[in-house]
N, CA, C and O atoms as a printed pandas DataFrame, in Angstrom:
     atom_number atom_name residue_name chain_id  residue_number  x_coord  y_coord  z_coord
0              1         N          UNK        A               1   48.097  -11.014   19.964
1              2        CA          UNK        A               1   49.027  -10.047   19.398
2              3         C          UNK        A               1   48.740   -8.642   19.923
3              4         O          UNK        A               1   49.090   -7.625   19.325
4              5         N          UNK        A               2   47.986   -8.658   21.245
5              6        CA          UNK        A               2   47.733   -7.301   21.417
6              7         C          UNK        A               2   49.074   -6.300   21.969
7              8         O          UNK        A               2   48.989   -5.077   22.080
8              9         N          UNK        A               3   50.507   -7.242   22.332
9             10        CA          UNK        A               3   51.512   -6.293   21.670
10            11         C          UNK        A               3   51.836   -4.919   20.663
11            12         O          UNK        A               3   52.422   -3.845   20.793
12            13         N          UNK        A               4   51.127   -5.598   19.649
13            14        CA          UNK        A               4   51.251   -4.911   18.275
14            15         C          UNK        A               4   50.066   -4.152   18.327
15            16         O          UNK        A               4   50.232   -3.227   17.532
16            17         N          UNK        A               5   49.091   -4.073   18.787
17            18        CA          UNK        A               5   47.860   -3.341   18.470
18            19         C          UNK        A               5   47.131   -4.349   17.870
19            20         O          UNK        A               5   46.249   -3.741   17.264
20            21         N          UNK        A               6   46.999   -5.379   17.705
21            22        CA          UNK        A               6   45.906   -6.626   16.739
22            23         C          UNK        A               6   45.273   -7.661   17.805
23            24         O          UNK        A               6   45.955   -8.324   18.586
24            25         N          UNK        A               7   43.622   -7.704   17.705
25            26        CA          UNK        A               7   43.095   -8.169   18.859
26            27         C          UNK        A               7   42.411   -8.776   18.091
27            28         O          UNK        A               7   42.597   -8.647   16.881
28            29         N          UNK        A               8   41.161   -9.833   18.731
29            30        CA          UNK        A               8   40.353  -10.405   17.943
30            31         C          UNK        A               8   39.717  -10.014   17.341
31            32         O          UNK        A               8   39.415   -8.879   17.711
32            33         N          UNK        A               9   39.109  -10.399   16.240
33            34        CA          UNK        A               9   38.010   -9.940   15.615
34            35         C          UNK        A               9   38.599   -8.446   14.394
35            36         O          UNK        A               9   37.996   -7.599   13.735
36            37         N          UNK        A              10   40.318   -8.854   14.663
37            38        CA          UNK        A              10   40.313   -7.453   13.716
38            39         C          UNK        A              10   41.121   -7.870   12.361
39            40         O          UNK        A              10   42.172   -8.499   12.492
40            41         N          UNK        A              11   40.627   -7.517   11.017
41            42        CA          UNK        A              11   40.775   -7.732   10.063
42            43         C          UNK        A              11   42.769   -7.647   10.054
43            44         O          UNK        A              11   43.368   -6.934   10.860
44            45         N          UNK        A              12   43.572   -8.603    8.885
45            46        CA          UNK        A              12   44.999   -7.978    8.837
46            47         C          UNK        A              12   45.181   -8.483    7.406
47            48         O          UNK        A              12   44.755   -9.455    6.783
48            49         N          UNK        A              13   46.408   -6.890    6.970
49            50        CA          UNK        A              13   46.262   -6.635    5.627
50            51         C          UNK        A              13   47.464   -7.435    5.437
51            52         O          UNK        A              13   48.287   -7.465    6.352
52            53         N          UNK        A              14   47.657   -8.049    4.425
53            54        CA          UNK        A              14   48.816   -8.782    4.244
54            55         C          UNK        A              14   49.279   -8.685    2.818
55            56         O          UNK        A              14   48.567   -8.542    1.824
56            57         N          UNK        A              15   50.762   -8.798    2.886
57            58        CA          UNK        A              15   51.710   -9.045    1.869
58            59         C          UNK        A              15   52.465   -9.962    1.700
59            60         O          UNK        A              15   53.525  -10.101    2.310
60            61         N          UNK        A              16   52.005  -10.749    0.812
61            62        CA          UNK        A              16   52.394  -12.142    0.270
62            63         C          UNK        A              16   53.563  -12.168   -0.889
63            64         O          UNK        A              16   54.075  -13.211   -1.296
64            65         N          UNK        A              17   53.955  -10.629   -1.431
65            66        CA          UNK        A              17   54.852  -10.726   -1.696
66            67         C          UNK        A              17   56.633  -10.534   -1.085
67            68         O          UNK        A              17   57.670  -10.483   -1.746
68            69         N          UNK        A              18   56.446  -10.472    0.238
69            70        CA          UNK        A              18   57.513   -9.427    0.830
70            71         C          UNK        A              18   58.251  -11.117    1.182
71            72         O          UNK        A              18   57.662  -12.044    0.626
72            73         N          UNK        A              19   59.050  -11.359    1.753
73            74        CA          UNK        A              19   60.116  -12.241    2.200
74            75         C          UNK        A              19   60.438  -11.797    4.026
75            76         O          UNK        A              19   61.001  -10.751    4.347
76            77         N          UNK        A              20   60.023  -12.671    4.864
77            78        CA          UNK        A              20   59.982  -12.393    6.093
78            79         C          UNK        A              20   61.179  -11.812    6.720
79            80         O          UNK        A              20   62.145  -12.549    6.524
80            81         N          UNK        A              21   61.432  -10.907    7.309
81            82        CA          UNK        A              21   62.632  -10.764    8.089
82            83         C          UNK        A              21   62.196  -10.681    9.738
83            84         O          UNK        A              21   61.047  -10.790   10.165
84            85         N          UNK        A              22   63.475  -10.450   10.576
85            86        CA          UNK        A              22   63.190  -10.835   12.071
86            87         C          UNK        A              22   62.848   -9.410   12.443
87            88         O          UNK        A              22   63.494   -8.371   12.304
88            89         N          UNK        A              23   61.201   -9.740   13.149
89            90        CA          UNK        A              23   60.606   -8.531   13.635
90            91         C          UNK        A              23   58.982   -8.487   12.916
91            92         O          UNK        A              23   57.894   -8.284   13.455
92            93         N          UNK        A              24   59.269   -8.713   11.759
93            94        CA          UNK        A              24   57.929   -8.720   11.341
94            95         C          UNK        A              24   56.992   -9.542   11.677
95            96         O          UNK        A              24   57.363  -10.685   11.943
96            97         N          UNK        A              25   55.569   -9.240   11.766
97            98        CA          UNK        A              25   54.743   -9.792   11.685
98            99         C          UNK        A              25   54.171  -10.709   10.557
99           100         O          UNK        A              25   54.081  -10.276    9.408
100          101         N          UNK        A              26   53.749  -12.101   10.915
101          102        CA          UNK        A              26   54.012  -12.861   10.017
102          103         C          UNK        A              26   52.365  -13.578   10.269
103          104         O          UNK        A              26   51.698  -13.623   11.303
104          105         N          UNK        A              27   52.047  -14.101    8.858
105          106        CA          UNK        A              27   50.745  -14.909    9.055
106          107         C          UNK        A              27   51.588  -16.201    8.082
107          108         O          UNK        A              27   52.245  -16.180    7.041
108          109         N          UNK        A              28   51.068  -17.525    9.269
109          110        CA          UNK        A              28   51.831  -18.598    8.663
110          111         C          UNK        A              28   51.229  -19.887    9.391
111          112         O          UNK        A              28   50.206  -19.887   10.075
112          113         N          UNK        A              29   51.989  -20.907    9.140
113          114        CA          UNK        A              29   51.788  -22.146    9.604
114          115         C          UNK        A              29   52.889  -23.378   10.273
115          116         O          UNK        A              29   53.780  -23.999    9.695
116          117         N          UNK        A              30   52.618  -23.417   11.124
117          118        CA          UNK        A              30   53.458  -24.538   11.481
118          119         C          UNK        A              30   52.867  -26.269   11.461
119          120         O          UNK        A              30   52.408  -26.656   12.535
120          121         N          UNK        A              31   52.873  -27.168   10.421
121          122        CA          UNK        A              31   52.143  -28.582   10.271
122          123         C          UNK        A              31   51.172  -28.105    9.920
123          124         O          UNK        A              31   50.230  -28.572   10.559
124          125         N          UNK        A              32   50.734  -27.046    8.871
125          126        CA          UNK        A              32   49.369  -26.560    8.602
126          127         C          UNK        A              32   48.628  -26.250    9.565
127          128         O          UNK        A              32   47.398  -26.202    9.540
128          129         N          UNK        A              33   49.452  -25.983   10.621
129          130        CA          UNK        A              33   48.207  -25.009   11.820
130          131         C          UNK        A              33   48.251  -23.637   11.567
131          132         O          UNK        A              33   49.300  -23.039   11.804
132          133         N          UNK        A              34   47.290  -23.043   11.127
133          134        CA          UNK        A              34   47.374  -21.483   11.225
134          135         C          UNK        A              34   48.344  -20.777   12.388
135          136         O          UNK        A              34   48.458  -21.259   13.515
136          137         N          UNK        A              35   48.904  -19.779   12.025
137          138        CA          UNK        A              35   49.308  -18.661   12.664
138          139         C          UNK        A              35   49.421  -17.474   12.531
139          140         O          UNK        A              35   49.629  -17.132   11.367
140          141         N          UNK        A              36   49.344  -16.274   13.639
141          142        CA          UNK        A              36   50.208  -14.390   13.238
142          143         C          UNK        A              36   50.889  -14.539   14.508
143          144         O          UNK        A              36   50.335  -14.718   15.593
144          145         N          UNK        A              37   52.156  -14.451   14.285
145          146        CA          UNK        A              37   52.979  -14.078   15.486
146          147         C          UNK        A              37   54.610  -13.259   14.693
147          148         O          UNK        A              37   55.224  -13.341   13.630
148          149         N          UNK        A              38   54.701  -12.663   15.728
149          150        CA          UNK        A              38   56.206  -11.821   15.125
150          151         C          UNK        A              38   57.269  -12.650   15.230
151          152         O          UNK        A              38   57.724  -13.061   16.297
152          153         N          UNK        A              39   57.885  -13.037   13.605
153          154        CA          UNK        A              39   58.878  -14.066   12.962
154          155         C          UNK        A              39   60.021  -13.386   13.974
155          156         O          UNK        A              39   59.800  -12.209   14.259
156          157         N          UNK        A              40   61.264  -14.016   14.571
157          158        CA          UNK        A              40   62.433  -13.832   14.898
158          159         C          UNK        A              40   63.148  -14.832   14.623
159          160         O          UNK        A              40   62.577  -15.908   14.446
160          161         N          UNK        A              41   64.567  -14.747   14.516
161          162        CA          UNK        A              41   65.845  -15.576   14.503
162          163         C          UNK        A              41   67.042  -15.563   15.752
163          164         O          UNK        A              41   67.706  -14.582   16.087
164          165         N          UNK        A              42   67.091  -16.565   16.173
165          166        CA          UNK        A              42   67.559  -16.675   17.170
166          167         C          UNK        A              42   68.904  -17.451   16.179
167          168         O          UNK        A              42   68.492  -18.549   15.803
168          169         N          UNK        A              43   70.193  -17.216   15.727
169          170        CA          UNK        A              43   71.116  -17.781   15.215
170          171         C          UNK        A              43   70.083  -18.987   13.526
171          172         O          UNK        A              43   69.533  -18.540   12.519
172          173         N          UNK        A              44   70.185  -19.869   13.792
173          174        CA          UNK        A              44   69.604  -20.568   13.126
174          175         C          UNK        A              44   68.009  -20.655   13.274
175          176         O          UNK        A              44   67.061  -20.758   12.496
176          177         N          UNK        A              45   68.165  -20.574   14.497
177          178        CA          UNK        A              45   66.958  -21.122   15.364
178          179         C          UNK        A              45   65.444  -19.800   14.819
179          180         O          UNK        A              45   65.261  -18.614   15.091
180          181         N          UNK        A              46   64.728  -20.727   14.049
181          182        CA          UNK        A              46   63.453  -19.687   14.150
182          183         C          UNK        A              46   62.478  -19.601   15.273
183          184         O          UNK        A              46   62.057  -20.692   15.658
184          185         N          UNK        A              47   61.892  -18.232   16.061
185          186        CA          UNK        A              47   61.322  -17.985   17.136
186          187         C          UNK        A              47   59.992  -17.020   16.818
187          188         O          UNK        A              47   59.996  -15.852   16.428
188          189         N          UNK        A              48   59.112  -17.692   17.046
189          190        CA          UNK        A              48   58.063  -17.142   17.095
190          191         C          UNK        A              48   56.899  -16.134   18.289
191          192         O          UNK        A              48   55.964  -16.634   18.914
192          193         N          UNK        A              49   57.210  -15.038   18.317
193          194        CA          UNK        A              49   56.353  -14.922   19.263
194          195         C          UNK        A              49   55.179  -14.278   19.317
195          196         O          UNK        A              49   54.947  -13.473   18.414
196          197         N          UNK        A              50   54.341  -14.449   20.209
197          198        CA          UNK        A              50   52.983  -14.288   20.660
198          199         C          UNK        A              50   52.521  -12.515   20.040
199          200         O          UNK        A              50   51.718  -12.141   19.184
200          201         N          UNK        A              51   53.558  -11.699   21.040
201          202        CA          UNK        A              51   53.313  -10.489   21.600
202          203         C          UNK        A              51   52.063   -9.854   22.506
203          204         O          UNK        A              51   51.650   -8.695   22.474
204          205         N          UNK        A              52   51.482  -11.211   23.505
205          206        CA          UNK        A              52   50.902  -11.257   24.539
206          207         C          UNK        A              52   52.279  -11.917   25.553
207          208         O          UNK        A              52   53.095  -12.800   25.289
208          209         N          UNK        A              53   52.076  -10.935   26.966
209          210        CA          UNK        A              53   53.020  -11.788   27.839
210          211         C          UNK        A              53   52.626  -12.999   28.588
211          212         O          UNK        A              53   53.257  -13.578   29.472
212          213         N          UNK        A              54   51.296  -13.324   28.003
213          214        CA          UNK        A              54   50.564  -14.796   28.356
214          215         C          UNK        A              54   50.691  -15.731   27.675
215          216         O          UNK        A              54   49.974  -16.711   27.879
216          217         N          UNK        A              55   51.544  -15.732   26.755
217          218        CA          UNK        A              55   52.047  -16.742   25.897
218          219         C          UNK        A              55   53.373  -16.732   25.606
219          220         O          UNK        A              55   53.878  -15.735   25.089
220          221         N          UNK        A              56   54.441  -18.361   26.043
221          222        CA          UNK        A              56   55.037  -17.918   26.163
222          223         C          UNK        A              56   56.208  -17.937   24.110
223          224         O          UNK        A              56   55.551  -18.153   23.091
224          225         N          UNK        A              57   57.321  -17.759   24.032
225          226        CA          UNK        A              57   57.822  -17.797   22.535
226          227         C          UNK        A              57   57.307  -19.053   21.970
227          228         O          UNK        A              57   56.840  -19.802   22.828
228          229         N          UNK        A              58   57.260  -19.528   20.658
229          230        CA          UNK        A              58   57.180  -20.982   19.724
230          231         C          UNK        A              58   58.281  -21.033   19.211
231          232         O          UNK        A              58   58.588  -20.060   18.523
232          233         N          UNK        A              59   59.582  -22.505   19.382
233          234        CA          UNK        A              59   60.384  -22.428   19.074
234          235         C          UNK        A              59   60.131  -23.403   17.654
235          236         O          UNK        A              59   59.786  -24.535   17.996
236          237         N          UNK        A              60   60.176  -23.317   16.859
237          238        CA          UNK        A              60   59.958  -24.044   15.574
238          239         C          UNK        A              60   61.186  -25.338   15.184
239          240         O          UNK        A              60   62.132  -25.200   14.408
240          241         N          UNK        A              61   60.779  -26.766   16.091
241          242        CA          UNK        A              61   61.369  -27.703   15.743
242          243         C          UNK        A              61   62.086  -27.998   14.945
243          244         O          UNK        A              61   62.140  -27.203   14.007
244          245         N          UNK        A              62   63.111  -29.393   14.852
245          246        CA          UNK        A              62   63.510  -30.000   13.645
246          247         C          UNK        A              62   62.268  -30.892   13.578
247          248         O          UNK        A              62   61.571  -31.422   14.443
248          249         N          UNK        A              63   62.236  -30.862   11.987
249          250        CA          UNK        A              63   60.786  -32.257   11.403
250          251         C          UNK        A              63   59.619  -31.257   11.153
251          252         O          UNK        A              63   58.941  -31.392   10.134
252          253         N          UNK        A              64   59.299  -30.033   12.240
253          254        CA          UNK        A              64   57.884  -29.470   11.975
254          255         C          UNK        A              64   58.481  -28.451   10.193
255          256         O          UNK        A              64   59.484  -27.933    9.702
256          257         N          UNK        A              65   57.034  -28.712    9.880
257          258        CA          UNK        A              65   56.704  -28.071    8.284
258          259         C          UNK        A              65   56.353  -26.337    9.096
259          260         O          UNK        A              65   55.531  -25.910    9.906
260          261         N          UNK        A              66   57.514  -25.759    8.305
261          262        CA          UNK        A              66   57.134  -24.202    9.015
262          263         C          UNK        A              66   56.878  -23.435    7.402
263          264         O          UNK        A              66   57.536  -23.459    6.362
264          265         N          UNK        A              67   55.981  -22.973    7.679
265          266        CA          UNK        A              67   55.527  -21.759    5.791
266          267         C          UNK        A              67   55.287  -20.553    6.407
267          268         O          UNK        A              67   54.614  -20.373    7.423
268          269         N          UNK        A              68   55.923  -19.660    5.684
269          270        CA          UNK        A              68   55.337  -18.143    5.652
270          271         C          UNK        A              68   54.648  -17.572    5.048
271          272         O          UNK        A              68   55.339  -17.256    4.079
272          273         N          UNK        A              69   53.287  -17.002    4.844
273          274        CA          UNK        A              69   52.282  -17.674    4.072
274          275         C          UNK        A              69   52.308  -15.894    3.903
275          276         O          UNK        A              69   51.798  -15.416    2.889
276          277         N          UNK        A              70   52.632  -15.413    4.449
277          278        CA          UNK        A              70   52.306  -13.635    3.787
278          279         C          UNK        A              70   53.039  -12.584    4.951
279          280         O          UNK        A              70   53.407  -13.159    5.975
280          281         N          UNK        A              71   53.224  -11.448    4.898
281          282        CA          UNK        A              71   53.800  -10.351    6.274
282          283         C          UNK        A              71   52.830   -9.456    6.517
283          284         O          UNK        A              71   52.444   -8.706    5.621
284          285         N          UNK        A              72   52.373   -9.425    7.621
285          286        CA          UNK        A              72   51.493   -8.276    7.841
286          287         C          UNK        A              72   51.891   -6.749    7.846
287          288         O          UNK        A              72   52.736   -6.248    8.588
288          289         N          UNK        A              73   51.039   -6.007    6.761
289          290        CA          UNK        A              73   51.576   -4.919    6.611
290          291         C          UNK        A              73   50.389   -4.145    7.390
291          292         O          UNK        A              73   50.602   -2.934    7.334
292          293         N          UNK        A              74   49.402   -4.406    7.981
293          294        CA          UNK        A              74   48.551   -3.465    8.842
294          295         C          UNK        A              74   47.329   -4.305    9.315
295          296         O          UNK        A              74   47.286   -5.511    9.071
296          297         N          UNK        A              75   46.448   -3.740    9.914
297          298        CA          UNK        A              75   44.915   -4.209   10.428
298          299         C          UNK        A              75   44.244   -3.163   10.544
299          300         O          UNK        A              75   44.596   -2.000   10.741
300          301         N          UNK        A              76   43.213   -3.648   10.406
301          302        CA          UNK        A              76   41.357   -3.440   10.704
302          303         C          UNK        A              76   40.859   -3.148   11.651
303          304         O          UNK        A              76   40.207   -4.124   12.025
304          305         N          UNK        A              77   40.733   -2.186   12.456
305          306        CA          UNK        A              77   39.457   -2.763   13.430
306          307         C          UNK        A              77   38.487   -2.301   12.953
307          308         O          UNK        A              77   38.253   -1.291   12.289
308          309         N          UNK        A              78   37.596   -3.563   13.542
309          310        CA          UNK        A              78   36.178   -3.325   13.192
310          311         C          UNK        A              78   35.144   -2.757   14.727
311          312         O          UNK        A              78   35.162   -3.282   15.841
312          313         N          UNK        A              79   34.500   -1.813   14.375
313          314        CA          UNK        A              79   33.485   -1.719   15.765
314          315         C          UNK        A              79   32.406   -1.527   15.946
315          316         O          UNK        A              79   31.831   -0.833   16.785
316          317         N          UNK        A              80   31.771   -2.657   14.490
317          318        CA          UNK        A              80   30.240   -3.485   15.258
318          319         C          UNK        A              80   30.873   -4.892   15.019
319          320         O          UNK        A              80   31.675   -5.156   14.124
320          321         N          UNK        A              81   30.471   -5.603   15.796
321          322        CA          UNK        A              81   30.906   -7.029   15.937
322          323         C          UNK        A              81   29.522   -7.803   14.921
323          324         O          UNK        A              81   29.804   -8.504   13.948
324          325         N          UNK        A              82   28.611   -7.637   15.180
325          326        CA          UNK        A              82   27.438   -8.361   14.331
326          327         C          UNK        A              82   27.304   -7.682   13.321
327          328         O          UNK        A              82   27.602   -6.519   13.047
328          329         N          UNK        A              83   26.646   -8.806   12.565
329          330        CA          UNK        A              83   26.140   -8.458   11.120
330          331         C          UNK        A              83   24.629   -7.420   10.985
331          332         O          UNK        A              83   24.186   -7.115    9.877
């Protein structure tokens, strides 16, 4: 997501009450696989993307279990990596 400014290792604040719209940043799951990628709508079609240009969009199947599990409203960085 280093699009957005969010890299590894960096904390993200989330809101689990908000209702996703297209653009936001989203922490979720597709078949219970974790995800953060920025929610879009393509007509019906939900589109997920990276916001690295090394990855390319996730188009979210018929059959796959898709949840929106919270919206990211900011991040963390942290800059000591160890404890």
């Amino acid at each position: 997501m280093i699009g957005v400014g969010l890299f590894d290792d960096d904390v993200v604040i989330v809101d689990r009450s908000l209702d996703a719209v297209s653009g936001d940043v989203i922490i979720g799951a597709i078949d219970n696989d974790p995800l953060v990628k920025t929610y879009t709508r393509e007509g019906n079609q939900v589109v997920l993307r990276s916001e690295n240009p090394g990855y390319a969009p996730r188009y979210v199947l018929e059959g796959e279990q898709f949840e929106v599990w919270g919206v990211v409203k900011g991040g963390l960085r942290m800059f000591r990596r160890h404890a």
